[in-house]
C-alpha positions in Angstrom: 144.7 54.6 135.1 147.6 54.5 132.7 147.0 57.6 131.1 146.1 59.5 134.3 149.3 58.5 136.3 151.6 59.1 133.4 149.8 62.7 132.6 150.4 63.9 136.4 154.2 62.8 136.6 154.4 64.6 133.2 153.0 67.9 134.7 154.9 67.4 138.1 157.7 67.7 135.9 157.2 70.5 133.8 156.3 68.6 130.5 153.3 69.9 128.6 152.3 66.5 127.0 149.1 65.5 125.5 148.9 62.1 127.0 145.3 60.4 126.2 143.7 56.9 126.8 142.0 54.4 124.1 141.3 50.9 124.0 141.1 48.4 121.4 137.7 46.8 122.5 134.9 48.3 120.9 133.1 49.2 124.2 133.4 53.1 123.9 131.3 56.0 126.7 131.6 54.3 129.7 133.1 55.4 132.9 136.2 54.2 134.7 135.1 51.4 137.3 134.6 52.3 140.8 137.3 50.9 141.9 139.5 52.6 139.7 138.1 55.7 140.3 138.6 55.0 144.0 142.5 54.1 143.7 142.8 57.2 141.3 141.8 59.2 144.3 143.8 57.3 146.4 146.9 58.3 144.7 145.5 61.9 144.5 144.1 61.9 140.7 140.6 62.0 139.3 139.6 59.8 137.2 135.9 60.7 137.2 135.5 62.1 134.2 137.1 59.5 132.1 135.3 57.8 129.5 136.5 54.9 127.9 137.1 55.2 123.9 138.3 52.9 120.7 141.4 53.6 119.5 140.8 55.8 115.8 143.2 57.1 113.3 144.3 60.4 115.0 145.2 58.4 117.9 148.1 57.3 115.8 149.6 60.5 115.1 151.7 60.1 118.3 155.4 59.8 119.5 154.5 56.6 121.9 152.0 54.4 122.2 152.0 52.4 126.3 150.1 49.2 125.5 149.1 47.2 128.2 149.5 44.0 127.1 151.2 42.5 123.8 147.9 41.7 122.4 147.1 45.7 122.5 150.1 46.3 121.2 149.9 44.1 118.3 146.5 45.3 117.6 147.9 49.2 117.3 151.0 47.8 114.8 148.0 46.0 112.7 146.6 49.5 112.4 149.6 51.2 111.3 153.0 48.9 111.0 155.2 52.6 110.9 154.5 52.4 114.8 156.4 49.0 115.7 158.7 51.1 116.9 157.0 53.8 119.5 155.2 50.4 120.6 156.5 49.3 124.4 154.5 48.0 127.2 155.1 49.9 130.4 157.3 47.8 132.0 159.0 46.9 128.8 160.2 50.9 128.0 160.9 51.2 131.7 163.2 48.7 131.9 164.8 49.6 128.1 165.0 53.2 129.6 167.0 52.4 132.6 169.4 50.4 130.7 170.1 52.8 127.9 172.5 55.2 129.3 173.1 58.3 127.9 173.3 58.7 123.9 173.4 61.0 121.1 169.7 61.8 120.8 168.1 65.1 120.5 164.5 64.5 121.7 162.5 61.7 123.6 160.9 61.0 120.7 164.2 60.3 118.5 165.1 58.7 121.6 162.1 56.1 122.0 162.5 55.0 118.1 165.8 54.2 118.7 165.0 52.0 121.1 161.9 50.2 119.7 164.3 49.8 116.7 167.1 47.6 118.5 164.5 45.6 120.0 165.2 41.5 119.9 162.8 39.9 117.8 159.5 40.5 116.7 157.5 40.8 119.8 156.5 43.6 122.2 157.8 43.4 125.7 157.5 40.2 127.6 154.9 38.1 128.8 155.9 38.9 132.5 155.5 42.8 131.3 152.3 42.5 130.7 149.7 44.2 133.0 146.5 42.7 133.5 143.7 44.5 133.6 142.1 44.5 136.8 138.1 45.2 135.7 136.0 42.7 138.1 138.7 42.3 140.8 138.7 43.3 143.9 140.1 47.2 145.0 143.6 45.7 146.3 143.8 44.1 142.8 143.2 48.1 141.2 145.3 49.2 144.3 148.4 46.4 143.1 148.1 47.9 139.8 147.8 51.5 140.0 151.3 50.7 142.1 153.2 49.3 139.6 152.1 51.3 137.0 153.2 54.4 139.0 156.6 52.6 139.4 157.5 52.2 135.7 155.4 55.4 134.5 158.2 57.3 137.3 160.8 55.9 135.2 159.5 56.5 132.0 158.5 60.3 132.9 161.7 60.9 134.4 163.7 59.8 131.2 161.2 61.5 128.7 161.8 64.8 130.6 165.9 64.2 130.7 165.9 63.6 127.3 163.5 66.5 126.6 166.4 68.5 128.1 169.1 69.9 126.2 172.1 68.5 127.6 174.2 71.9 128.0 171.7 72.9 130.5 168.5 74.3 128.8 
């Protein structure tokens, strides 16, 4: 749901971004849950098509990496330790986004480094951050989520694209 929400408010803005989805379970081929599909469609995306997929090498060729949970995230650093840094969870970058305030970097990417690198401590995000996956919940459970991951994705879109811009005006 993630990858489809954050790939839409990307477009909507403008922002050609190759945004893509992998897990870390080895349970790769199978098809978004109903539910999820449903919700999807609900918030006028199509999920239909997905397939879900294990995280491989090219997937780590990236600018950011939106874990869901700190376990995710820790399991993407234990593949490559140079990413600690373009590691958040949603809510986690969200909230660092919205607190940053304007600065000196060039690109989003320059910009999401920076901000991975003044993180306190060790660990990704918070516990609270976290978002639970809703797989064999009820459809208000998919609908709860898809909500709040629209809600920080907003956020993180609409910084990526500021900083994407130059600031005198291109």
């Amino acid at each position: 749901m993630a990858a489809a929400i954050l790939g839409s408010r990307l477009a909507d803005a403008g922002v050609a971004a190759t945004v893509a989805s992998a897990g870390t379970l080895g349970w790769g081929g199978r098809p978004a849950t109903a539910h999820a599909v449903a919700v999807m469609e609900e918030m006028g995306l199509d999920l239909s098509s997905h397939r879900s997929r294990r995280i491989d090498a090219a997937d780590l060729d990236v600018d950011l990496v939106l874990a869901m949970t700190r376990d995710h995230a820790g399991a993407v650093i234990g593949r490559d330790e140079s990413l600690r840094s373009s590691v958040f969870l949603p809510s986690e970058l969200a909230r660092l986004l919205a607190g940053a305030g304007p600065d000196e970097a060039t690109s989003a990417a320059v910009r999401i480094r920076m901000l991975g690198e003044q993180r306190e401590g060790s660990l990704i995000g918070r516990a609270a951050e976290e978002v639970a996956d809703p797989a064999g919940e009820p459809i208000d459970v998919y609908r709860r989520t898809g909500r709040r991951l629209d809600r920080e994705l907003r956020i993180i879109a609409t910084a990526l694209v500021a900083y994407g811009r130059d600031p005198r005006g291109g």
